[in-house]
Residue, then its C-alpha position, 0 to 999 in steps of 0.5 A: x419551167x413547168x408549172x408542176x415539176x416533178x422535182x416537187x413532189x420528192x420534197x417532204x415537209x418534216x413536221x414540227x415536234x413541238x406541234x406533235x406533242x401538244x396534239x398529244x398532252x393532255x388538257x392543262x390541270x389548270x382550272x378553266x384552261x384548255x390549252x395543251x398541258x405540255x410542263x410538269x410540276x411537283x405535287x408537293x412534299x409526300x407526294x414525291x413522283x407525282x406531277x401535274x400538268x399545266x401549260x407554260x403560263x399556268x406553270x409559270x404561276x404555279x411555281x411562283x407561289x410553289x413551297x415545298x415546305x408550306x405547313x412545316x415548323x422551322x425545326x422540322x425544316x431546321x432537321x430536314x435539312x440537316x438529315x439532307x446532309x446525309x441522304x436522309x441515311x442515320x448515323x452515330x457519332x464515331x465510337x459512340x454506339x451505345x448498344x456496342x459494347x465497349x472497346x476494352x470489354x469487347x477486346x478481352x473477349x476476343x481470342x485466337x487471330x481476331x485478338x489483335x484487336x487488343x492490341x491496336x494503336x489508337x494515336x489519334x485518340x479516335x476511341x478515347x483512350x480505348x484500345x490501347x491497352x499494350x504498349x507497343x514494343x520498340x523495333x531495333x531500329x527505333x530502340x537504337x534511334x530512342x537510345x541515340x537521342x537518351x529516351x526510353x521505350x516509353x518516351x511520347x512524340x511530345x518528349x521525342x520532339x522535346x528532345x531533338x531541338x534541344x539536341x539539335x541546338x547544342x550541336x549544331x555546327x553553327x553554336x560549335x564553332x565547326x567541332x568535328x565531333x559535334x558535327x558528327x554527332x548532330x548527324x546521329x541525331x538528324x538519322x535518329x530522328x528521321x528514322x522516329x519519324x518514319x515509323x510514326x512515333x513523333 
């Protein structure tokens, strides 16, 4: 074997990331060090975005004892993180603008198309009783359904519920002895009462 291949020429040496970067850092902010400054670390509360540059042992010891929220009272820590909560965004608690105008207010000033806000259904109570001020009128189905169980238009999901468990104890098969004409009419009440269902009444 020659002393000097040519084969050993080809064979390049990749050189180390590691080494090129700390050649290119800048000098540790740490005082008195002057190792390469290769790890960041955060400036401090209003100064989001800045960064010092320590060597790893000095950046170690600077988050050891790093507190962004030195200086601060526990209720401006307490409220800063409550607004975290929220991307630090407002907010106003649902229907209570106090520089809107009140639903009812707003819906009597409405006209044309846009009056269908007067009208709306509010059955989870979400604006307090407010936009409610119509009665919604039953649909044939439900009408026929509400006659089926002996309630009116105006029968709440409260009184609609009431009533088919009472009806549905007294004609179920089980309490009638198999009568025909009871099974027959638990089977109305069953149909009405799933056709109430359906239509968000109960």
């Amino acid at each position: 074997m020659k002393p000097n291949p040519k084969y050993f020429d080809k064979i390049r040496v990749r050189p180390d990331p590691e080494a090129e970067a700390k050649a290119r850092a800048p000098l540790c902010q740490w005082d008195g060090c002057n190792e390469p400054g290769t790890h960041r670390a955060p400036v401090g509360r209003m100064a989001e975005g800045q960064y010092f540059k320590f060597c790893f042992h000095h950046v170690r010891e600077y988050n050891k004892g790093f507190n962004y929220f030195s200086g601060l009272a526990d209720s401006e820590i307490a409220r800063f993180q409550k607004e975290a909560l929220t991307g630090h965004r407002p907010t106003w608690t649902m229907g209570g603008n106090s520089s809107a105008r009140s639903a009812p207010d707003f819906a009597q000033q409405r006209s044309g198309r846009a009056g269908y806000y007067a009208r709306m259904r509010d059955p989870f109570n979400m604006f307090g009783g407010q936009g409610t001020t119509r009665q919604r009128k039953a649909k044939p189905l439900e009408a026929k359904a509400l006659e089926t169980l002996g309630l009116d238009s105006k029968a709440t999901g409260a009184d609609i519920k009431a009533r088919y468990k009472e009806l549905v104890k007294r004609h179920h098969p089980d309490a009638n002895g198999g009568d025909r004409g009871s099974e027959e009419r638990f089977r109305d009440v069953l149909q009405a009462y799933r056709v109430l269902k359906q239509a968000g009444l109960c």
